[in-house]
N, C-alpha and C positions, 0 to 999 in steps of 0.2 A: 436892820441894825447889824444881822449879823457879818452880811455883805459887806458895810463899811467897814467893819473890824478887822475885813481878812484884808482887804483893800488897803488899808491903811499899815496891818503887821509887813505884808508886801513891800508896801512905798519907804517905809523904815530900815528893813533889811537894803532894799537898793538903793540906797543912800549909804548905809555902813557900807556895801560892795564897793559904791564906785567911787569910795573917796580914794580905793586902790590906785583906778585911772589919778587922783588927782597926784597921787606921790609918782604919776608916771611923766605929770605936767613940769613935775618938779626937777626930774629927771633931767625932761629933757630941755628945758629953757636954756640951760646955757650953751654957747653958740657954738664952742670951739673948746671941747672940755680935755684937757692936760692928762700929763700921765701920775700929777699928784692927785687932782680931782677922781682920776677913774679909780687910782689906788684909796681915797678916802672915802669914795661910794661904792665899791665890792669891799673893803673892813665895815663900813657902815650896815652893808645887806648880810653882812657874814654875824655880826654881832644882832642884829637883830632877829634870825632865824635861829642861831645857838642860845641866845639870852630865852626867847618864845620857847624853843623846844624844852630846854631842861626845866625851866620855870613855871608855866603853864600846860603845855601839850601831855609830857611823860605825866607829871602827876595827874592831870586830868585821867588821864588812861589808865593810873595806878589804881586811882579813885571809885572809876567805872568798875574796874574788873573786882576792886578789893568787895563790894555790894554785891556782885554778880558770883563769888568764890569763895568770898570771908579774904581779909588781909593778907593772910600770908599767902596763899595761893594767888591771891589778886597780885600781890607785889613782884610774886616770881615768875606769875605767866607777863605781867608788862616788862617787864627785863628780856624776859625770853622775845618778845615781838616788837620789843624797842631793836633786839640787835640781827633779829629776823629783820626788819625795814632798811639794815643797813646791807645786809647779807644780797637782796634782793633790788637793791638802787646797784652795788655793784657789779650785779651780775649782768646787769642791764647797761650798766657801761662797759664791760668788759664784752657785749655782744655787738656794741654798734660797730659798723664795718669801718674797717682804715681810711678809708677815703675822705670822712670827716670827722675821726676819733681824731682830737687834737694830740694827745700824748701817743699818737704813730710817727714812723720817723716818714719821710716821700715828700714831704711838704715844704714850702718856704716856711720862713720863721714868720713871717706875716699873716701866711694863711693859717700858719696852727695857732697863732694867736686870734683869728677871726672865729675859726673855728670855735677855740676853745671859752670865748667869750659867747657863740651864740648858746652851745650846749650846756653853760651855766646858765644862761637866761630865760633858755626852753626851761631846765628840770629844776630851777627856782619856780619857775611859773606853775607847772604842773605840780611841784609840793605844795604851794600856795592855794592854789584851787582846793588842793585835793583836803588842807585845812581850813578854807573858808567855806566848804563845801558844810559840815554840821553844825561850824559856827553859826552859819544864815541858818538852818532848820532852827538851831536856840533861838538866836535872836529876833524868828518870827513868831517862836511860842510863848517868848516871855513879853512878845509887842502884843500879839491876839490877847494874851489872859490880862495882862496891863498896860493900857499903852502911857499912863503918865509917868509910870515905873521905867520902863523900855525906853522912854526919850534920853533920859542920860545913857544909857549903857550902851543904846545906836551912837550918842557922839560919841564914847571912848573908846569903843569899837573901832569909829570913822578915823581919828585921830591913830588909833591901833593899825591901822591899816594902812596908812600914806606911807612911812616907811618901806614895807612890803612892796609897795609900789616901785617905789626907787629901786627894790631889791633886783625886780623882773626888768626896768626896765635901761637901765646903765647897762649891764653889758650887751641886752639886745640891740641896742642903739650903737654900742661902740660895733658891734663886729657887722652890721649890715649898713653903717652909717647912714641910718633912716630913724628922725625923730620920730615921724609916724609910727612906723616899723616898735620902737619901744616903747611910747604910748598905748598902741593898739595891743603888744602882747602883758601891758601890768593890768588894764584895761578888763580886758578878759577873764585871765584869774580873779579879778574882782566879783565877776560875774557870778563866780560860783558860789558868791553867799544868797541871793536871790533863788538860783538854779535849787540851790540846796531848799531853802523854803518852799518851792513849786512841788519836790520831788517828795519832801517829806512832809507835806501838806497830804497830798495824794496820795502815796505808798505806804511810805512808812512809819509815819506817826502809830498805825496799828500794831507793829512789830517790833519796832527799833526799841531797843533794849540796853542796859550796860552793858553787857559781855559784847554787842558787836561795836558800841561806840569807845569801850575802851581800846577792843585789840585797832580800832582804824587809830583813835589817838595816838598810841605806842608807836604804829609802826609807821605812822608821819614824821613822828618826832623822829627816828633813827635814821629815814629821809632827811629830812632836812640836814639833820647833824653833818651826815657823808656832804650832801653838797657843799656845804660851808666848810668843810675840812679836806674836801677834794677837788672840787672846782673854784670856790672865792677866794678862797684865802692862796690858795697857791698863783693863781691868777695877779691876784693884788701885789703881790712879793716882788712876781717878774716884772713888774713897772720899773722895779728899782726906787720903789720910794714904800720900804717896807713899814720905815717908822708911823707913816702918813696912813699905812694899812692899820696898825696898830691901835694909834687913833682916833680913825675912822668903826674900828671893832669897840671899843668903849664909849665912843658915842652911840651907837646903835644899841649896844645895850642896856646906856642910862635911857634913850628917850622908850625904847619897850619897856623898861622899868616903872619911868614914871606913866606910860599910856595903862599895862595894867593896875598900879596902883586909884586910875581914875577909874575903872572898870570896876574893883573894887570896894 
């Protein structure tokens, strides 16, 4: 009995993962996507990562540590490792080499646009993981202790997550112009809510604690923030269809809106 249970919190969480791939499906369906469509799906991925981070991610992190510290300590050390996450995505662009650092000068305007599209769509991917990564540990423990409970919160999960999809996989698609290619990489980050259940089945359900689940929270959220304030949205602008970016940023953050409202 108990086999089935784990079996099943499993098949639940990889379902919420890889509805990722399905916003990667979504992505990539259209044949021949414009420079208003690219601009309205990086404000779209942009609004949906800054709407998640401020909204759920920082206070989840506030939340952990405020339990793990008492409040006021918890509120000040998630601020301090909200802007440590930011401190530490930038230093990390500021190391990668010229050769494919888009904001270097040596390049055609094509290539640092290719460029500067695939490295949004990598460290989109890798914030994404890195935050579906505890989401799958939750939402295999709240599928194992109930799974009748757990079946809605996998679909608003699943539905949470199709965006995020489109987030990783528009500009990987634009700068190697391979549908695969950006399927395969929203696809993956999906994975890591399963990965995260496997990991914290086995390891860490023994250990894992507020204090380490808030500072990982905080210092997602500060990721993410940089990328959508230094790789999308600036990305989205130089299309030349800034309003269409605009747009695309409030719709991304009504439909996260309403996805955690149904999680809710």
């Amino acid at each position: 009995m108990l086999t089935q249970q784990v079996l099943l919190a499993f098949a639940l969480t990889l379902v919420a993962g890889l509805a990722t791939g399905l916003g990667g499906v979504v992505a990539v369906l259209r044949r021949s996507p414009g420079t208003g469509f690219l601009a309205g799906s990086l404000g779209f991925s942009a609004g949906v990562m800054l709407y998640v981070s401020f909204v759920e991610i920082l206070p989840e992190g506030r939340a952990e540590l405020g339990e793990a510290f008492g409040q006021s300590r918890g509120s000040w050390l998630a601020t301090g490792v909200f802007f440590a996450g930011i401190a530490v995505i930038a230093v990390i662009d500021k190391l990668v080499p010229e050769a494919i650092n888009p904001h270097e000068p040596g390049s055609t305007e094509q290539k640092r646009r290719q460029a500067m599209m695939m490295k949004a769509g990598a460290m989109t991917a890798v914030a994404l993981a890195i935050h579906n990564f505890p989401e799958g540990f939750a939402t295999f423990t709240a599928a194992l202790a109930n799974p009748s409970v757990a079946i809605p919160v996998v679909v608003a999960i699943a539905i949470h997550n199709i965006p995020e999809g489109i987030a990783v996989a528009v500009p990987v698609r634009d700068a190697t112009g391979s549908r695969a290619k950006g399927l395969l990489w929203a696809t993956v980050s999906g994975i890591a809510e399963p990965a995260g259940a496997a990991v914290g089945f086995l390891f860490l359900m023994p250990v894992m604690g507020p204090a380490a689940l808030g500072v990982s929270f905080a210092a997602v959220a500060g990721i993410m923030v940089y990328i959508c304030l230094d790789e999308l949205l600036p990305t989205a602008v130089k299309t030349g269809k800034h309003h269409v970016a605009i747009y695309g940023l409030i719709a991304g953050m009504g439909v996260m809106a309403l996805s955690l409202e149904l999680l809710g």
